[in-house]
N, CA, C and O of each residue as an XYZ file, in Angstrom:
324
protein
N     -26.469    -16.186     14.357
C     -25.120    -16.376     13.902
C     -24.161    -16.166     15.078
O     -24.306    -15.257     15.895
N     -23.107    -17.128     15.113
C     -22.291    -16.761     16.220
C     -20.782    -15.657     15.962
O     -19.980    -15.609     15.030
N     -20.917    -14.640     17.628
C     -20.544    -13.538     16.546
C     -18.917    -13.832     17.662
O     -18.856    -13.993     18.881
N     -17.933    -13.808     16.753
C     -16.629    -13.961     18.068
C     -16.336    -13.279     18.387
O     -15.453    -13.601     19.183
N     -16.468    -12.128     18.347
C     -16.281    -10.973     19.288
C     -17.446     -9.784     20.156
O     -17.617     -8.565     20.133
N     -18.009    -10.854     20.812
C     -19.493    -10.068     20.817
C     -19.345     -8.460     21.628
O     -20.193     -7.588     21.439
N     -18.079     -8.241     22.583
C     -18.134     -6.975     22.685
C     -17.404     -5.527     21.971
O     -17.149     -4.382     22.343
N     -17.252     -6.350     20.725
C     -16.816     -5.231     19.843
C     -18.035     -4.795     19.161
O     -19.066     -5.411     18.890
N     -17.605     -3.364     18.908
C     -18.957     -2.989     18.206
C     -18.677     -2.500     16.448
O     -17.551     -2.068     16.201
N     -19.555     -2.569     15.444
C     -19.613     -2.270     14.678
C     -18.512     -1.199     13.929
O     -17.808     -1.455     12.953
N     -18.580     -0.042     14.621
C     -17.644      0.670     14.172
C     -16.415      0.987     15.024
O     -15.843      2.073     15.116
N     -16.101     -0.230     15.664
C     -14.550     -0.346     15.463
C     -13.962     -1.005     14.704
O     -12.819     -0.635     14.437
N     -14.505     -2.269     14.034
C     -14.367     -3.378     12.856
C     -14.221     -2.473     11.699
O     -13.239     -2.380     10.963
N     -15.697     -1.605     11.621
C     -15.502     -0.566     10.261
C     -13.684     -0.186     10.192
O     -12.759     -0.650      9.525
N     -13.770      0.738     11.100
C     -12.716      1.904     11.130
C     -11.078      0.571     11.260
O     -10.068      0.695     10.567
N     -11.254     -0.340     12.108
C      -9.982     -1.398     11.498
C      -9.776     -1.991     10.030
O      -8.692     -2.411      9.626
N     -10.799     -1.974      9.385
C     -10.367     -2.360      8.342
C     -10.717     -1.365      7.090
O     -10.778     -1.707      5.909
N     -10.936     -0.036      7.630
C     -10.774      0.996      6.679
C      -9.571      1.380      6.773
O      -9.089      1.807      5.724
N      -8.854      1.374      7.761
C      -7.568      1.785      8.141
C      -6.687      0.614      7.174
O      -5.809      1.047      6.429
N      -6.930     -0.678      7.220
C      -6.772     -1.996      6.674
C      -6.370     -1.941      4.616
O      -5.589     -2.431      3.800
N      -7.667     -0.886      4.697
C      -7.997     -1.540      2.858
C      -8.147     -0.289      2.311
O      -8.100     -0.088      1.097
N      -8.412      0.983      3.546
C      -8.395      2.471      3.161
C      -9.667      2.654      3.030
O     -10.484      1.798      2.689
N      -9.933      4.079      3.366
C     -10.996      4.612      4.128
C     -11.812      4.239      2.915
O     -12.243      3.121      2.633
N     -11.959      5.421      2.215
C     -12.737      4.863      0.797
C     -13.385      3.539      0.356
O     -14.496      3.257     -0.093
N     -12.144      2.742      0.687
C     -12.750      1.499     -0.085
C     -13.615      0.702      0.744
O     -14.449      0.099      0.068
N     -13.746      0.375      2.700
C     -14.753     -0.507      2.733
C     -15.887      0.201      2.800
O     -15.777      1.397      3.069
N     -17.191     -0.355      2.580
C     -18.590      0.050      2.478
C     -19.063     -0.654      3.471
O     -18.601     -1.717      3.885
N     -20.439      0.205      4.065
C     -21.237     -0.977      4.817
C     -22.762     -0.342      4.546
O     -23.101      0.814      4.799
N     -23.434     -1.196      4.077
C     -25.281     -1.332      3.795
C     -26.028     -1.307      4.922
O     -26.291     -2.401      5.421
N     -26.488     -0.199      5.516
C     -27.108     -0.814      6.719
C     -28.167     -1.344      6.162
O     -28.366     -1.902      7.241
N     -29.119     -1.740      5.454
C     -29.813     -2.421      5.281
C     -29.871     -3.906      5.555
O     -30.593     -4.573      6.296
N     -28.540     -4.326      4.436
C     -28.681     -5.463      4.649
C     -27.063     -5.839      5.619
O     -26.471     -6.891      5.382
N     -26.597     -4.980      6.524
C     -26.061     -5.442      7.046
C     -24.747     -6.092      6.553
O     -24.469     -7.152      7.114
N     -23.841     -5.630      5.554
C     -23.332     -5.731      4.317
C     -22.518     -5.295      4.807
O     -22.897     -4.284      5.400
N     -21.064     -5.558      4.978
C     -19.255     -4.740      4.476
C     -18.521     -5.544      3.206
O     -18.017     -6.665      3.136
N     -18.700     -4.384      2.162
C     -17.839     -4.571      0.964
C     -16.194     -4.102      1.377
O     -15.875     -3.114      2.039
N     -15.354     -5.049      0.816
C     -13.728     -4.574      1.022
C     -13.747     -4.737     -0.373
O     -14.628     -5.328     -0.998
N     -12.585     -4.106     -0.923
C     -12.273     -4.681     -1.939
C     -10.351     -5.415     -1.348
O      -9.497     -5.237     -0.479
N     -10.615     -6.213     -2.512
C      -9.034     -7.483     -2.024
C      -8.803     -7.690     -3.110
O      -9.644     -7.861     -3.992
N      -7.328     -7.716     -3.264
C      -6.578     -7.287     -4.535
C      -6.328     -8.723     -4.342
O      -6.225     -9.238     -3.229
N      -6.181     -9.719     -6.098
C      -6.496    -10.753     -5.998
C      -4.823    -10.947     -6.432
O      -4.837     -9.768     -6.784
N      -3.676    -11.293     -6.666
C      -2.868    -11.788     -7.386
C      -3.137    -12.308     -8.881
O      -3.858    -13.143     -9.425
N      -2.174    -11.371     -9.248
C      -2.235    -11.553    -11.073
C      -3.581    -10.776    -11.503
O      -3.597    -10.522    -12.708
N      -4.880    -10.278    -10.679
C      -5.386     -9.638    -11.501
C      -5.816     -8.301    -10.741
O      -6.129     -8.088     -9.570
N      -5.673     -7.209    -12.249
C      -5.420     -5.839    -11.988
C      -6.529     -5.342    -11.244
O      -6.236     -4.332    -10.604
N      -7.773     -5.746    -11.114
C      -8.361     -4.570    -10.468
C      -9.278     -5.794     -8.872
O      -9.624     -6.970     -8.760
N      -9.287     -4.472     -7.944
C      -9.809     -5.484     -6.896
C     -10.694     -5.573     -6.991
O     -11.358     -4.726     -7.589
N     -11.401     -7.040     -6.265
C     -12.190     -7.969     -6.220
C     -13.144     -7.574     -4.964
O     -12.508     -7.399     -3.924
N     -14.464     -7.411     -4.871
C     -15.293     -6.640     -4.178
C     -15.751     -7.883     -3.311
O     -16.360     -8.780     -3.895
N     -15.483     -8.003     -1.876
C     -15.878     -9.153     -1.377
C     -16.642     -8.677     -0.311
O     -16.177     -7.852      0.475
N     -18.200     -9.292     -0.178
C     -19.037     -9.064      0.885
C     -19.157     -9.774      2.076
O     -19.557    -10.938      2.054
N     -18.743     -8.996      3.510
C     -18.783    -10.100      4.547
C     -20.091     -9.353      5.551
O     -20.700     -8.284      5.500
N     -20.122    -10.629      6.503
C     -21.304     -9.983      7.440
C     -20.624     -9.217      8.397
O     -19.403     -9.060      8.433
N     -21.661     -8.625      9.370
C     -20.603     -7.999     10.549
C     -20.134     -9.019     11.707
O     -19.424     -8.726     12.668
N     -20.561     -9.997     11.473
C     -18.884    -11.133     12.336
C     -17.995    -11.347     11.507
O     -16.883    -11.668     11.926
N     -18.209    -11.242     10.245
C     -16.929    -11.725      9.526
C     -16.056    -10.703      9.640
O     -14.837    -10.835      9.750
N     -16.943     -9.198      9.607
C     -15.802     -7.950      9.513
C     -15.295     -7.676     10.659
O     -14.396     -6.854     10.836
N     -15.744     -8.231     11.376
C     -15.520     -8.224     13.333
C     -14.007     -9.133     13.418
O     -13.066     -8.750     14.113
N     -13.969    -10.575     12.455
C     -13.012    -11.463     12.829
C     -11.669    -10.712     11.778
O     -10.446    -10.607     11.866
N     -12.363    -10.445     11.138
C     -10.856     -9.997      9.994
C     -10.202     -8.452     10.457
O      -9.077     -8.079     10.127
N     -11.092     -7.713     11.229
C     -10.817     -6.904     11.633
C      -8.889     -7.207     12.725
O      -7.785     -6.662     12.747
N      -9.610     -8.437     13.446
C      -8.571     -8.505     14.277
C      -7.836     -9.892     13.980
O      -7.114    -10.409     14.832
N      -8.015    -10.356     12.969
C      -7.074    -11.677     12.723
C      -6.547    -11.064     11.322
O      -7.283    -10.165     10.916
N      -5.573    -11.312     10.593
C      -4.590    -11.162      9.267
C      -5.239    -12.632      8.725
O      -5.398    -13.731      9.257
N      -5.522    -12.086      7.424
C      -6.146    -13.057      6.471
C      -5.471    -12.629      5.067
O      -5.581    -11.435      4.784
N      -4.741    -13.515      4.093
C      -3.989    -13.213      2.632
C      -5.254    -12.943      1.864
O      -6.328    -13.439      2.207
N      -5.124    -12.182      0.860
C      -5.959    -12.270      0.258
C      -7.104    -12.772     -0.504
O      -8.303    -12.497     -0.562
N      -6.127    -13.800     -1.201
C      -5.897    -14.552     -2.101
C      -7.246    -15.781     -1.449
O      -8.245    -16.208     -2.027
N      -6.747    -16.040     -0.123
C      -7.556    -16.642      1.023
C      -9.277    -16.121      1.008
O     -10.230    -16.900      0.984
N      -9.352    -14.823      1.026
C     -10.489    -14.211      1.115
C     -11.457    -14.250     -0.077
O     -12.655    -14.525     -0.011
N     -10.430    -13.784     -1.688
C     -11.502    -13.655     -2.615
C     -11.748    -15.444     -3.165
O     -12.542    -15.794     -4.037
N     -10.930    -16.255     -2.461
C     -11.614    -17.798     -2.785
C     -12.065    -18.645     -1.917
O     -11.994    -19.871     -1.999
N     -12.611    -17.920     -0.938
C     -13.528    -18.036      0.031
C     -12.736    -19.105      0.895
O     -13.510    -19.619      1.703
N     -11.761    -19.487      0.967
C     -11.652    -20.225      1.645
C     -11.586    -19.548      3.035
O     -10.879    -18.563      3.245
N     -12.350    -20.126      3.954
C     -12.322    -19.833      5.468
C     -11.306    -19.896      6.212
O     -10.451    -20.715      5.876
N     -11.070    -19.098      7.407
C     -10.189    -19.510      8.210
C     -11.451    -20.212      8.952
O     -12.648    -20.129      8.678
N     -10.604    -21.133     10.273
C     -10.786    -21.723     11.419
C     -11.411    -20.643     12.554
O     -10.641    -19.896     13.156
N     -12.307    -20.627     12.706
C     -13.145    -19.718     13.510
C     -13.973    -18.780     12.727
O     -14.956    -18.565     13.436
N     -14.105    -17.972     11.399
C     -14.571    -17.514     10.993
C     -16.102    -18.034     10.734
O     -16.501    -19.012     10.102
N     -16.649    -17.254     11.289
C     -18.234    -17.190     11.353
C     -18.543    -17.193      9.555
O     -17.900    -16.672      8.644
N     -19.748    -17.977      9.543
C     -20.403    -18.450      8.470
C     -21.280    -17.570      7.894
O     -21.931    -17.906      6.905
């Protein structure tokens, strides 16, 4: 997988987007290599648990993405697959 930020490491992505969505809420699986955020969807009350890989949490870490964008998958332009 191509990763766009290959010299960032893992837990600076964590800790940006815990800071991001709050400590509590992102998760990461080391198993399967897993970061849960949750993303508050518009119009509905409770957030929406969205799983990315660690390039995706690498790119959102440092690019601003709407929500709304995230829990309907639509991609940005560079975001790793």
């Amino acid at each position: 997988m191509f990763d766009p930020y290959p010299t960032m490491n893992l837990e600076y992505a964590l800790k940006a987007l815990r800071i991001r969505f709050g400590k509590e809420n992102v998760k990461f699986a080391p198993a399967s290599r897993q970061i849960t955020v949750p993303v508050q969807y518009p119009g509905v009350a409770e957030p929406i648990q969205v799983m990315l890989t660690v390039e995706q949490a690498k790119y959102l870490a440092v690019n601003p993405w709407d929500s709304k964008s995230i829990v309907e998958g639509r991609l940005p332009f560079g975001l790793p697959k």
